[in-house]
C-alpha positions in Angstrom: -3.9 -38.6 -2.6 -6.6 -36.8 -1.3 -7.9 -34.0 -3.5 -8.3 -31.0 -1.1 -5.7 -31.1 2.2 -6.9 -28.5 4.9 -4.4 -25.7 6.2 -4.8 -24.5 9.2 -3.0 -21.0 9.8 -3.2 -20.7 13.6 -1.4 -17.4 15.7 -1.4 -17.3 19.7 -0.5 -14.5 22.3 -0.6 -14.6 25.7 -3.1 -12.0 27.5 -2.8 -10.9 31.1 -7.0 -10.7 31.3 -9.0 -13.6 32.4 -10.9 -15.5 29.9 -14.3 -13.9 30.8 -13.0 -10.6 30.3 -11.6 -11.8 26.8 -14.8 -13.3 25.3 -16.8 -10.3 26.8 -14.6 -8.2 24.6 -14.4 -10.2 21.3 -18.8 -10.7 21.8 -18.9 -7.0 22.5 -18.1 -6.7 19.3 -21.6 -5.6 17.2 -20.5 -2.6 14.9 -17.7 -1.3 12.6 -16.3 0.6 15.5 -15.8 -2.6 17.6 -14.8 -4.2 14.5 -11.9 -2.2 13.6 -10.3 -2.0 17.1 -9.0 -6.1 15.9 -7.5 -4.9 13.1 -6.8 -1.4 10.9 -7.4 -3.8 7.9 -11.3 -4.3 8.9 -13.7 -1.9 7.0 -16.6 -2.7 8.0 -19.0 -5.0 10.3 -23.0 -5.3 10.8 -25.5 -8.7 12.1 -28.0 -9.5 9.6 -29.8 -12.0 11.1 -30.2 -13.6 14.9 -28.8 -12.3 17.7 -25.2 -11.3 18.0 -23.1 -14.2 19.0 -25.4 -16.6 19.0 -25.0 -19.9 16.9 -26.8 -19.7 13.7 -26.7 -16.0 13.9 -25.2 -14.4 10.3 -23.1 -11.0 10.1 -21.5 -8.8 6.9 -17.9 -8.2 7.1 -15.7 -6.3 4.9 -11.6 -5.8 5.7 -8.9 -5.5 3.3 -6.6 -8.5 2.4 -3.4 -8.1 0.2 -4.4 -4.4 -0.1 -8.1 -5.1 -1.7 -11.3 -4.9 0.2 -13.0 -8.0 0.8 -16.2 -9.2 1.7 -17.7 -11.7 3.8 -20.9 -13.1 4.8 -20.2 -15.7 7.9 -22.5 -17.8 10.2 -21.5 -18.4 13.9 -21.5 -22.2 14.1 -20.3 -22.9 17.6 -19.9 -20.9 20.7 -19.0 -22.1 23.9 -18.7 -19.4 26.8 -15.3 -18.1 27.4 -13.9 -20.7 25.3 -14.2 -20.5 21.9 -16.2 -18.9 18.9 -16.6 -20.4 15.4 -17.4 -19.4 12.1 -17.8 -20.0 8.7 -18.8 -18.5 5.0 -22.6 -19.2 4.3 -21.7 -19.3 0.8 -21.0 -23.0 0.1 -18.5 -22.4 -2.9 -16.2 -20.0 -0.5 -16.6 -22.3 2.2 -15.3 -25.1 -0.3 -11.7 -23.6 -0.1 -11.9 -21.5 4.0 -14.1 -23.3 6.0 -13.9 -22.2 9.3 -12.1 -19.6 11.2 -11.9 -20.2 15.1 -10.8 -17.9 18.2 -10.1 -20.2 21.3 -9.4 -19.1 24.4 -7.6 -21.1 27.0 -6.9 -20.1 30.6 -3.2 -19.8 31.8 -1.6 -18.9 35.4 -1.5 -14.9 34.5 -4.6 -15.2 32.1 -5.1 -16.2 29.0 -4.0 -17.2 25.8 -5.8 -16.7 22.6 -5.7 -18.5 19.5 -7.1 -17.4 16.4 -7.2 -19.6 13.7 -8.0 -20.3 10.1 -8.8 -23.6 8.1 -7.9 -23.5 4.1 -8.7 -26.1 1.8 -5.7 -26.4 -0.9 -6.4 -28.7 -3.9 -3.1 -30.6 -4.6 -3.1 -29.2 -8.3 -3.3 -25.8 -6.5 -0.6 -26.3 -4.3 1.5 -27.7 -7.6 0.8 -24.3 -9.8 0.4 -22.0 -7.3 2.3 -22.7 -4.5 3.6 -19.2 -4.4 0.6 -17.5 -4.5 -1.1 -19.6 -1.9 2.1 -18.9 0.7 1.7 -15.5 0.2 -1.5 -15.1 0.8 -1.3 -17.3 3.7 1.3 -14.9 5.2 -0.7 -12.4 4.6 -3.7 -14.1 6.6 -1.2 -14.9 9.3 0.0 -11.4 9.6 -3.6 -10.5 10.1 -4.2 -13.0 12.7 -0.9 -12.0 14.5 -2.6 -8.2 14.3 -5.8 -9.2 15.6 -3.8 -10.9 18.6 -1.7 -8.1 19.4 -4.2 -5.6 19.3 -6.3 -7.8 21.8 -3.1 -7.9 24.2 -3.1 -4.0 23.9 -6.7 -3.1 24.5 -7.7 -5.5 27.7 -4.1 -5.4 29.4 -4.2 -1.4 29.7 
């Protein structure tokens, strides 16, 4: 039995915007203001290093989760042009337990769909003592991404 099994919370919607016009939006994206047009849960957003988007590149983050504010410090590990962006914690100990959160855009016949996603790493002695804590908060996480998604369909098909 393996000691940590990854989660992977994923959420999809279908957009009527082409894929450029999606990942033009989401790496528009450089300030709080741009930030918190994904979600009314985000606080706050700023680059600290690099240039925006750009792999290796590091940003500040701070949203509330389960009603408490939250912060994060991620490095963009992967980005492939209208496609997909990736990103992980640059702390090592929180990116022990969420190590990557991806948004993947595929084309369709009327435009889009995109997929946001999140990858957990649940110890199995977690998931025996605190199974109910850890569904919750992975609800919670999915209601977020399920947010961010609808939000997205809002803004680029009006």
């Amino acid at each position: 039995m393996p000691f940590f099994n990854n989660i992977v919370v994923t959420e999809s919607i279908e957009i009527k915007a082409s894929p450029a016009a999606l990942f033009s939006y989401l790496t528009g994206i450089m300030d709080n203001e741009g930030f918190k047009t994904l979600n009314a849960d985000n606080i706050s957003f700023r680059w600290l290093k690099g240039e925006p988007w750009v792999e290796g590149s590091i940003a500040y983050a701070e949203k509330y989760l389960h009603g408490k504010p939250h912060r994060f410090t991620f490095i963009i590990s992967k980005v492939v042009p209208n496609r997909r962006i990736e990103y992980g914690p640059t702390s090592r100990v929180t990116r022990m337990i969420f190590p990557k959160k991806e948004f993947i855009i595929e084309q369709t016949t009327d435009g889009c769909r995109f997929i946001s996603s999140a990858t957990f790493r649940i110890g199995w002695i977690g998931k025996k003592f605190f199974r109910s804590k850890i569904d919750d908060g992975l609800a919670i996480f999915r209601a977020y991404l399920q947010e961010e998604g609808r939000n997205l369909k809002r803004i680029l098909e009006a």
